[in-house]
C-alpha positions in Angstrom: -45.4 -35.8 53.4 -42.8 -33.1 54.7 -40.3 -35.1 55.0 -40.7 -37.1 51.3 -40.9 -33.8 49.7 -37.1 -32.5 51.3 -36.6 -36.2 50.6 -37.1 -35.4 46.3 -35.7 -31.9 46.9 -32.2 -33.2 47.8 -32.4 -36.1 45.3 -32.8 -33.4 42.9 -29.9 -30.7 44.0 -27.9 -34.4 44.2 -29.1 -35.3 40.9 -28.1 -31.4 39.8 -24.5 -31.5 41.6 -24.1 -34.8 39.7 -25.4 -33.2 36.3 -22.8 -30.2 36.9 -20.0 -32.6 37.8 -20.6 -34.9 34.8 -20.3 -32.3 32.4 -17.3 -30.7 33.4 -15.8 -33.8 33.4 -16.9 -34.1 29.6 -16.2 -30.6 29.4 -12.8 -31.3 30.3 -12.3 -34.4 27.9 -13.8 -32.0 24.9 -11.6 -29.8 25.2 -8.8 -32.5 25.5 -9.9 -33.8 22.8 -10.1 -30.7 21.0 -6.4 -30.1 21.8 -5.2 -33.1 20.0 -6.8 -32.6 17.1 -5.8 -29.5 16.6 -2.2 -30.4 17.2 -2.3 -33.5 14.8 -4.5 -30.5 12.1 -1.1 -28.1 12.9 1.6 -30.9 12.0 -0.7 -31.8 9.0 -0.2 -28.3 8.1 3.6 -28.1 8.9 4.6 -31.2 6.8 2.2 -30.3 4.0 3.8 -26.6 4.5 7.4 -28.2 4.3 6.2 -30.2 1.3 4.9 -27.8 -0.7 8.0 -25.6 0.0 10.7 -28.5 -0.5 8.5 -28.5 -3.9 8.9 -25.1 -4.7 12.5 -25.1 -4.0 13.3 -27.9 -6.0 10.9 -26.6 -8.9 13.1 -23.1 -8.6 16.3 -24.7 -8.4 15.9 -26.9 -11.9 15.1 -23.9 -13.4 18.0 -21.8 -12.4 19.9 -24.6 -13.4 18.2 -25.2 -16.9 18.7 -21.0 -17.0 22.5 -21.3 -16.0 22.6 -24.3 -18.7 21.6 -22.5 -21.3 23.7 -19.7 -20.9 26.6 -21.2 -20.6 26.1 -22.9 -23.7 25.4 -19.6 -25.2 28.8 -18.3 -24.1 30.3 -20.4 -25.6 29.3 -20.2 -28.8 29.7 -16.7 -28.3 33.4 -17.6 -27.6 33.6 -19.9 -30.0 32.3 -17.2 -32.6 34.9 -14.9 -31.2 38.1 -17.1 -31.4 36.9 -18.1 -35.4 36.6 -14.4 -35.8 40.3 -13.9 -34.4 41.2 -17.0 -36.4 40.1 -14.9 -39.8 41.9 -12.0 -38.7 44.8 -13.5 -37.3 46.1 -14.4 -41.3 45.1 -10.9 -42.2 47.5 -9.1 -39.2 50.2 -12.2 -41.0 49.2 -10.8 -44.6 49.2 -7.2 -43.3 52.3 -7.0 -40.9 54.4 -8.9 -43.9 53.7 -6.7 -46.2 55.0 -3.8 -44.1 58.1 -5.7 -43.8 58.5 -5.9 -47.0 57.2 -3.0 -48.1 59.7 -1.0 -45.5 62.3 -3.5 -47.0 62.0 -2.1 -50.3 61.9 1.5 -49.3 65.3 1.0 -47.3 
């Protein structure tokens, strides 16, 4: 009776030591397992991160551009408005600048 009793004493600590060994081996696969995943959740978030700023970037630079578009096109009109202005005034330095000639013309 002893003897069967140390007998199911050390199938138990056995049956313990195995119990302790199994699960740090699944211990170790969880957290190796863990470790992927979170790698393969981090370059999820990297390309969704490059994404979402390639995105922004190109939703920024068509604005800039429609910006730079439309003022350029309002310089020149603005130019364009300035160089019919200078036309108007062009025959009216003529007009003027003849009439000096003249008039100094008549005085001499």
């Amino acid at each position: 009776m002893f003897v069967e009793e140390l007998e199911k004493i050390y199938q138990s600590e056995s049956n313990a030591d195995q119990i302790v060994k199994d699960s740090k081996t699944e211990s170790a696969k969880i957290m190796e397992n863990a470790k992927v995943e979170a790698r393969e959740i981090l370059n999820r978030a990297r390309s969704e991160a490059d994404s979402v700023s390639r995105s922004y970037t190109d939703e920024g630079k068509a604005e800039a551009d429609k910006q730079y578009e439309e003022y350029m096109q309002e310089i020149e009109a603005s130019a364009t408005r300035m160089l019919e202005e200078a036309g108007a005034n062009r025959q009216k330095a003529i007009d003027l600048i003849a009439e000096r000639i003249v008039s100094n013309s008549v005085n001499n």
